[in-house]
N, C-alpha and C positions, 0 to 999 in steps of 0.2 A: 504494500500500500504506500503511495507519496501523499502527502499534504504540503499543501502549497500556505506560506504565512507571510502577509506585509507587513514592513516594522519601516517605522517613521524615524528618522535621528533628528535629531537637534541640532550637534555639533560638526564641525570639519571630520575632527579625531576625536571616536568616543569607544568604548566597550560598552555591550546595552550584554546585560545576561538573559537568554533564552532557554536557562534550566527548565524551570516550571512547565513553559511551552510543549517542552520535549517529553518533562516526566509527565503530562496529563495524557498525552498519548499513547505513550508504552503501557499502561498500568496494568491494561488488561493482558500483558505477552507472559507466559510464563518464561520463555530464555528466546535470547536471537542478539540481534545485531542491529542498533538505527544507526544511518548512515545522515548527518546535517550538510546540504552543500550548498552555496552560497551564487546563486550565477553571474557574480559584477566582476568588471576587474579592477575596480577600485576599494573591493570589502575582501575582508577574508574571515576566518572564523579559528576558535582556538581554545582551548580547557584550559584554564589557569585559576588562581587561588580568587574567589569572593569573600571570605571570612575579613579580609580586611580590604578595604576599601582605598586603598592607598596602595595597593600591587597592581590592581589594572593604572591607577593614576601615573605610577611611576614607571610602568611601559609605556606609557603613551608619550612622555614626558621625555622619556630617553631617545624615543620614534625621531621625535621632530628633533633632536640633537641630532642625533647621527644622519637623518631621511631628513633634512630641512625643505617648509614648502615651495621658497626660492632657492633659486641655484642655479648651475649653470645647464642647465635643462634643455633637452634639443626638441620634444615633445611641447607644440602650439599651443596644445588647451590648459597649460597649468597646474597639471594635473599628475607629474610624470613622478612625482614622492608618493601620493596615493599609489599608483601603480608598483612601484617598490617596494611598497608595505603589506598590498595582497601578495604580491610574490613572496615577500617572506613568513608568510603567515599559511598561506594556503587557499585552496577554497571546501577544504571540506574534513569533518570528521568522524572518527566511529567510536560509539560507546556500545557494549555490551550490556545486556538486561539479562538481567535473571530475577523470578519472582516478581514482575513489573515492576521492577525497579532500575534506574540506569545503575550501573554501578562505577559507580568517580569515588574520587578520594573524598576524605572528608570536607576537606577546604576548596576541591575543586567544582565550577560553573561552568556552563559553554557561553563564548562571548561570540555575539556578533560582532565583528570589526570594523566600526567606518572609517575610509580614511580619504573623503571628498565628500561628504557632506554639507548641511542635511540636508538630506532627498526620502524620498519613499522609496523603499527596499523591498527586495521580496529573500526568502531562504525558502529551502526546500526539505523535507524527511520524509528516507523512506525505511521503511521498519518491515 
């Protein structure tokens, strides 16, 4: 099965966590595989720590050090640091369910990744 979901950003560069989303879906799986994929190429997608709220901030944080949104860019639309940051990120990931549950670490979320924002997004799961 896919479900198709829109998600709205606010910012250029944000992490929006999409757990919930995911877990309301699986719940009824006894075991398998969701697979999240994202189809922009300016988003990417990625499991990392929610329990504090200052680990997404400080990837983001680091992004635009290292990926700044000017530079010396050969890429017209302005765009070409987004595009570097879905490439290092990905477009897509897999959690394991068992017992309708995904199974992540304790601390870990799935983030959607904007990184040319905001705009209206869509991601995709198929379970």
């Amino acid at each position: 099965m896919i479900k198709q979901f829109s998600i709205k950003t606010s910012k250029r560069n944000e992490f929006i966590d999409i757990t919930a989303q995911i877990q309301d879906l699986v719940e009824d799986i006894s075991e398998g595989v969701v697979t999240v994929f994202v189809p922009h190429t300016t988003t990417g997608i990625t499991i990392n720590e929610n329990a504090d709220p200052d680990v997404p901030r400080d990837i983001l944080k680091k992004l635009e050090e290292l990926i700044p949104q000017r530079d010396n860019y050969s890429h017209m639309e302005g765009n070409s640091d987004a595009h570097i940051k879905a490439s290092l990120f990905g477009s897509s990931v897999r959690v394991i369910i068992k017992d309708g549950q995904l199974l992540l670490g304790t601390w870990q979320s799935i983030f959607f990744c904007e990184f040319d924002g905001p705009r209206t997004r869509k991601f995709y799961v198929q379970f």
